[in-house]
Backbone bond lengths (Angstrom), bond angles and torsions (degrees), N, CA, C in turn:
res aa  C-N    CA-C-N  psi(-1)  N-CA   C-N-CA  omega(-1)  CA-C   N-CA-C  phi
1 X - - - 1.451 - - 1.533 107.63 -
2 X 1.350 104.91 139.82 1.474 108.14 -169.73 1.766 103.66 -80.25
3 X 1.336 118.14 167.54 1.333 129.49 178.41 1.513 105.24 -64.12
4 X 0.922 113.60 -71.79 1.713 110.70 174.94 2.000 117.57 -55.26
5 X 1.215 122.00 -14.29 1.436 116.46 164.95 1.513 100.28 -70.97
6 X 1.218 112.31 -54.28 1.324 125.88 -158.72 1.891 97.05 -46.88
7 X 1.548 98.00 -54.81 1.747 96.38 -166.34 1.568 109.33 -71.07
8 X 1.274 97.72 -31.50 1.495 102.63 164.61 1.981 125.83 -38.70
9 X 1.112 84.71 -57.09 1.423 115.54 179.68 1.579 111.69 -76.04
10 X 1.010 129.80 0.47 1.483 146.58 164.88 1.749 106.54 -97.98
11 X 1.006 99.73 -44.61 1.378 104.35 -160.01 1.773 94.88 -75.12
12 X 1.274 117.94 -51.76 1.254 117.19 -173.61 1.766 88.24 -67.17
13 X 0.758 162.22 -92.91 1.468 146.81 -170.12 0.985 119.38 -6.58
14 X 1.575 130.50 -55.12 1.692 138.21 163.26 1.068 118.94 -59.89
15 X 1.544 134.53 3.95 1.350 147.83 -169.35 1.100 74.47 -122.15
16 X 1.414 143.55 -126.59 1.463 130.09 -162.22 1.391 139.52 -15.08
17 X 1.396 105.56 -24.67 1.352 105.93 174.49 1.749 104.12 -92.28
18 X 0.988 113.10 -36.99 1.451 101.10 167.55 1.270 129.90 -61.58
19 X 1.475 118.49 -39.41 1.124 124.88 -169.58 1.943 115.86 -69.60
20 X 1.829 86.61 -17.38 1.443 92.51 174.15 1.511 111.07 -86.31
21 X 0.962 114.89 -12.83 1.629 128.71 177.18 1.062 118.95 -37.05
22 X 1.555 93.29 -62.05 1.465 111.32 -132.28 1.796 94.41 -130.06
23 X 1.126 107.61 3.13 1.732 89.29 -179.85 2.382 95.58 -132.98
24 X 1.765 104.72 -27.91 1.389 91.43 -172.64 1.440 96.70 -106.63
25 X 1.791 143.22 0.94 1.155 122.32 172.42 1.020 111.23 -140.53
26 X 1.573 118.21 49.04 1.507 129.22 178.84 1.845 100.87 -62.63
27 X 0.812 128.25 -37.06 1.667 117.51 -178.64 1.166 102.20 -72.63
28 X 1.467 142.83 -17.94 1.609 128.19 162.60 1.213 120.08 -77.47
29 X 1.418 111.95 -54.62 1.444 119.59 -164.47 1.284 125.39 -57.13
30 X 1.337 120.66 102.85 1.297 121.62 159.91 1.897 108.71 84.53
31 X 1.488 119.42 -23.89 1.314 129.42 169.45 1.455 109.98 -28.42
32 X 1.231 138.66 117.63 1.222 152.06 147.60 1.868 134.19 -70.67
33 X 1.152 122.43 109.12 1.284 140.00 -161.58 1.385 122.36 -87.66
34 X 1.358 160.48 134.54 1.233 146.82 170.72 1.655 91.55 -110.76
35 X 1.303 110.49 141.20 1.381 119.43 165.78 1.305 102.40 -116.49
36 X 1.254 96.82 161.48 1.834 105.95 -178.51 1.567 107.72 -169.26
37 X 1.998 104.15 125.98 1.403 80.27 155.27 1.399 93.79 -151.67
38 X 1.815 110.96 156.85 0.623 112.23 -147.78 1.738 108.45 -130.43
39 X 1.379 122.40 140.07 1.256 108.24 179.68 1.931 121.63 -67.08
40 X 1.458 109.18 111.32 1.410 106.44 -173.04 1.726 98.72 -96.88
41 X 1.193 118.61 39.59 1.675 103.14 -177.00 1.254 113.37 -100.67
42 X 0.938 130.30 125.15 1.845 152.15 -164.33 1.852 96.57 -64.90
43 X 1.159 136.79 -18.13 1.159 118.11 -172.68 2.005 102.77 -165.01
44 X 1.244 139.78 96.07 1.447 105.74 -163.01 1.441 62.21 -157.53
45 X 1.365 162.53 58.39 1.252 134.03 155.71 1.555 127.98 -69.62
46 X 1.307 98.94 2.80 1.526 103.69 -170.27 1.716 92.24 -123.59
47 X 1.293 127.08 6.73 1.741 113.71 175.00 1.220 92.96 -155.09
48 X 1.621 134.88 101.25 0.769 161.02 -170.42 1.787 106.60 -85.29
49 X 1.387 108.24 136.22 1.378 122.96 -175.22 1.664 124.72 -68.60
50 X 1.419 126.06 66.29 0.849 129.04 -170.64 1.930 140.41 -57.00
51 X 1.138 120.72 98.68 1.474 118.90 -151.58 1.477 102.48 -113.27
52 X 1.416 116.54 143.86 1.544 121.98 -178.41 1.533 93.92 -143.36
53 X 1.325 108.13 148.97 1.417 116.80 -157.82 1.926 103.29 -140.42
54 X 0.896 114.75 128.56 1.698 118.02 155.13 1.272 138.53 -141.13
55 X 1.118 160.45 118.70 1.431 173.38 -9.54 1.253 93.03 133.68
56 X 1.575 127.53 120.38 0.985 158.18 178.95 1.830 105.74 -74.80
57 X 1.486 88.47 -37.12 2.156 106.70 170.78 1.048 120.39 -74.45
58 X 1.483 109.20 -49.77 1.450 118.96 -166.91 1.432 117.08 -119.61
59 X 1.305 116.16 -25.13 1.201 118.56 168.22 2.065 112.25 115.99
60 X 0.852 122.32 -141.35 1.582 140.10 174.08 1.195 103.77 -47.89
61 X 1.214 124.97 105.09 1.696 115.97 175.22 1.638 97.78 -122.22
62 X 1.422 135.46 9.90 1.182 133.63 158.92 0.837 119.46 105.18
63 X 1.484 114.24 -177.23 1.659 120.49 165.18 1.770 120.49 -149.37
64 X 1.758 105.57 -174.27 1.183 114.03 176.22 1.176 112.04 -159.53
65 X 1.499 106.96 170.54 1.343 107.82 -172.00 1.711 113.65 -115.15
66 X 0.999 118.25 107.15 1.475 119.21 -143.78 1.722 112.30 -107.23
67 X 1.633 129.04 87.67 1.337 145.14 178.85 1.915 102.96 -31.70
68 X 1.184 108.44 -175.28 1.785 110.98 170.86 1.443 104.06 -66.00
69 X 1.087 113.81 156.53 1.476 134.24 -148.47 1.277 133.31 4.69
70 X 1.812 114.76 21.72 1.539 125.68 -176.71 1.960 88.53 -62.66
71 X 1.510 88.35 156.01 1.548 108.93 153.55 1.111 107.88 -141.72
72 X 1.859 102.24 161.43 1.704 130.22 140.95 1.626 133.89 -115.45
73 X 1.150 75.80 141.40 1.890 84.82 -157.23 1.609 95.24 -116.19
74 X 1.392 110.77 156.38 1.656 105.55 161.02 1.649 89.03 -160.95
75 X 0.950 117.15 159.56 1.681 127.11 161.36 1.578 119.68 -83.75
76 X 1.151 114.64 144.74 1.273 128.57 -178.55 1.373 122.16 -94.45
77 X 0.901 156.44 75.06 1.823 134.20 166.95 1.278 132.52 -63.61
78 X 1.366 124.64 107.56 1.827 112.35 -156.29 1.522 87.97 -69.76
79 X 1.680 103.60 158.28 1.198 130.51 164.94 1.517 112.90 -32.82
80 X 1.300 161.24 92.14 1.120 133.41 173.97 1.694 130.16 -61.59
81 X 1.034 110.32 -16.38 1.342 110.66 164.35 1.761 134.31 -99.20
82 X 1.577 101.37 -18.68 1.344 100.06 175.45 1.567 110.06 -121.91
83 X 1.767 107.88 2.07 1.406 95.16 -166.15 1.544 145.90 44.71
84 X 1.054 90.91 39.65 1.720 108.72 -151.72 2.087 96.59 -124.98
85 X 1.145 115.54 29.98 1.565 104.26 173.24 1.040 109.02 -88.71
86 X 1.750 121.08 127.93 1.183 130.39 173.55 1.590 115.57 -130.14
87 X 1.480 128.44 140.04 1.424 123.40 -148.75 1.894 87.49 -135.04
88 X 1.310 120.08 89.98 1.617 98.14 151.59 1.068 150.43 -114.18
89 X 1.259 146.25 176.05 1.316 130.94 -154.21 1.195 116.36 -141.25
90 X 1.513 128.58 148.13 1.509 124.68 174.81 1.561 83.19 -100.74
91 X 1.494 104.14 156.16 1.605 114.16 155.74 2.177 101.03 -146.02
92 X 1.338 95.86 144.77 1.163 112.43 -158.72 1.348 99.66 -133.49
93 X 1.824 113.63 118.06 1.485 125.70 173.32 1.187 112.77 -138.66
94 X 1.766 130.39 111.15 1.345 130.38 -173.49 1.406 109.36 57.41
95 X 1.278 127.20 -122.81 1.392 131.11 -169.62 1.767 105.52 -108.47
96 X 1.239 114.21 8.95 1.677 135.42 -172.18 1.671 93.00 -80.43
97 X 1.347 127.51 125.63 1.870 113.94 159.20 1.511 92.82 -135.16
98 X 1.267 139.59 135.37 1.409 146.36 124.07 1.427 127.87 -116.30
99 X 1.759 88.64 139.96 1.682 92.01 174.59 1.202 106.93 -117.05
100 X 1.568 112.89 150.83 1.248 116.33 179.00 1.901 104.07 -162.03
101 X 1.436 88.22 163.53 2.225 94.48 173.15 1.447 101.09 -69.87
102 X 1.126 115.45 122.48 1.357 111.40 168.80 1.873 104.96 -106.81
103 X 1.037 85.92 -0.93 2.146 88.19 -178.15 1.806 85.93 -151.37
104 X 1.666 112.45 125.62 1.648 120.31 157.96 1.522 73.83 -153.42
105 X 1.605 95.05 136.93 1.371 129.49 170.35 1.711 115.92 -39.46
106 X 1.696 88.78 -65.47 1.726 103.89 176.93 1.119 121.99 -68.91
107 X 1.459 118.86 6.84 1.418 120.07 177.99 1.585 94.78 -109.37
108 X 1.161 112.15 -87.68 1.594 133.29 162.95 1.199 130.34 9.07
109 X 1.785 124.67 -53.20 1.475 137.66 -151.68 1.154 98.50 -62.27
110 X 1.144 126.66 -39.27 1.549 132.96 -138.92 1.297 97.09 -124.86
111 X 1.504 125.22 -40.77 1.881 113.40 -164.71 1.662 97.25 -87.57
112 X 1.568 117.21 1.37 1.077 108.36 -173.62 1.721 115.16 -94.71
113 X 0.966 113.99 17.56 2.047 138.58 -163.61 1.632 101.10 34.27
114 X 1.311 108.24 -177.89 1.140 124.95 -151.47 1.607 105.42 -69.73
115 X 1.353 111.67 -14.35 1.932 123.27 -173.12 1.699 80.72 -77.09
116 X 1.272 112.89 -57.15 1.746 97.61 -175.03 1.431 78.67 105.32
117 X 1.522 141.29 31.90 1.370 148.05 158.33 1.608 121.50 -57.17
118 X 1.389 141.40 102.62 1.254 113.85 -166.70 1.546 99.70 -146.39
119 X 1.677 93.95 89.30 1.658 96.85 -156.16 1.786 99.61 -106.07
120 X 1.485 122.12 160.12 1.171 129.25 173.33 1.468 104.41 -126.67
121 X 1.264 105.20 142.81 1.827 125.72 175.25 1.936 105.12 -97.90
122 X 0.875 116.49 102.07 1.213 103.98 174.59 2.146 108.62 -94.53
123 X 1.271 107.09 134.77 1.556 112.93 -173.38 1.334 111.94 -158.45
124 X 1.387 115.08 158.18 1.575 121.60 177.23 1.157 133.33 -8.28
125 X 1.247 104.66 -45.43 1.409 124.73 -153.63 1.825 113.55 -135.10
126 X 1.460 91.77 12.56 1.695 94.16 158.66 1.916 94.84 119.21
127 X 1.582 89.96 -163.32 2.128 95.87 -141.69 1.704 82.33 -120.27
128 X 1.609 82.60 130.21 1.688 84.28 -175.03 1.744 98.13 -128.21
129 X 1.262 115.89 142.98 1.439 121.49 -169.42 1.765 110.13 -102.43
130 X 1.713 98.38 145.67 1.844 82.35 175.35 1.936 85.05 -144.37
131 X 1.329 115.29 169.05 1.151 128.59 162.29 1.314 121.01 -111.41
132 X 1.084 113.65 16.69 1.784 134.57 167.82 1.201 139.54 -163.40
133 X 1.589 100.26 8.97 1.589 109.70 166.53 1.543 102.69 76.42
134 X 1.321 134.32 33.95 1.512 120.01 -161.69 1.873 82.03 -144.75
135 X 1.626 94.15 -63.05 1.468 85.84 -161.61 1.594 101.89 -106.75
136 X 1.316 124.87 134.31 1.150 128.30 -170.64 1.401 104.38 -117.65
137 X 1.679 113.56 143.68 1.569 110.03 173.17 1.990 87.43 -126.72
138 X 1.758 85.61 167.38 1.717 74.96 -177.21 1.943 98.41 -104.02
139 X 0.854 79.70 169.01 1.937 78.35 -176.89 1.671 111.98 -123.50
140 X 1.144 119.80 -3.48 1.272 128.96 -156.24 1.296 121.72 166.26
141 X 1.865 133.01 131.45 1.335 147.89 159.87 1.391 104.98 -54.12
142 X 1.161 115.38 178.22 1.791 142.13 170.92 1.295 93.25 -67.52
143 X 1.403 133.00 -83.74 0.959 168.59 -159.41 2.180 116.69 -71.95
């Protein structure tokens, strides 16, 4: 193969690979996420909202113990090659424990709007999701 097929033949490769980039997996690539959740409990100053978190990618990303309206936030970067980031969490109140995904890619990209907002209300009576902190729906009880 001659020198100029060869670059030829590179170049159309970087045209395909871009073109897949940037026009068929724009909801993976490179998209950046804010997670958040936040204590929504009307009165708990004495039993604090306990949250533990791990990364399906990376593993243990921690926890805290979060008073009335404390939060934790961290940013997300989806996988760029497998699209596959998933973040779940225990949260722990009194004798209350649930775990659940609070961040999967294939769920996420899209219900999270274009800010890439992907916030949780945690409260009495169960975990309610918003993509802008304004309007909240609930998604699920404690229990």
């Amino acid at each position: 193969m001659k020198p100029a097929d060869a670059l030829i033949l590179v170049l159309f490769g970087l045209s395909l690979y871009t073109t897949f980039i940037v026009f068929i997996q724009p909801a993976y690539f490179g998209n950046t996420y804010e997670v958040r959740i936040i204590n929504g409990f009307s009165n708990n100053s004495s039993l604090p909202l306990v949250v533990w978190c791990v990364s399906h990618d990376s593993g243990d990303i921690g926890g805290r113990a979060l008073q009335e309206r404390d939060d934790y936030s961290w940013t997300v970067k989806i996988n760029p090659f497998w699209g596959s980031s998933r973040f779940v969490c225990t949260m722990k109140w009194d004798e209350k424990t649930k775990k659940f995904e609070v961040f999967r890619a294939s769920r996420d990209k899209y219900r999270c709007g274009e800010c890439g907002e992907c916030f949780w209300l945690v409260k009495e009576d169960g975990f309610y999701f918003s993509n802008n902190g304004i309007n909240w729906i609930k998604n699920f009880p404690w229990m």
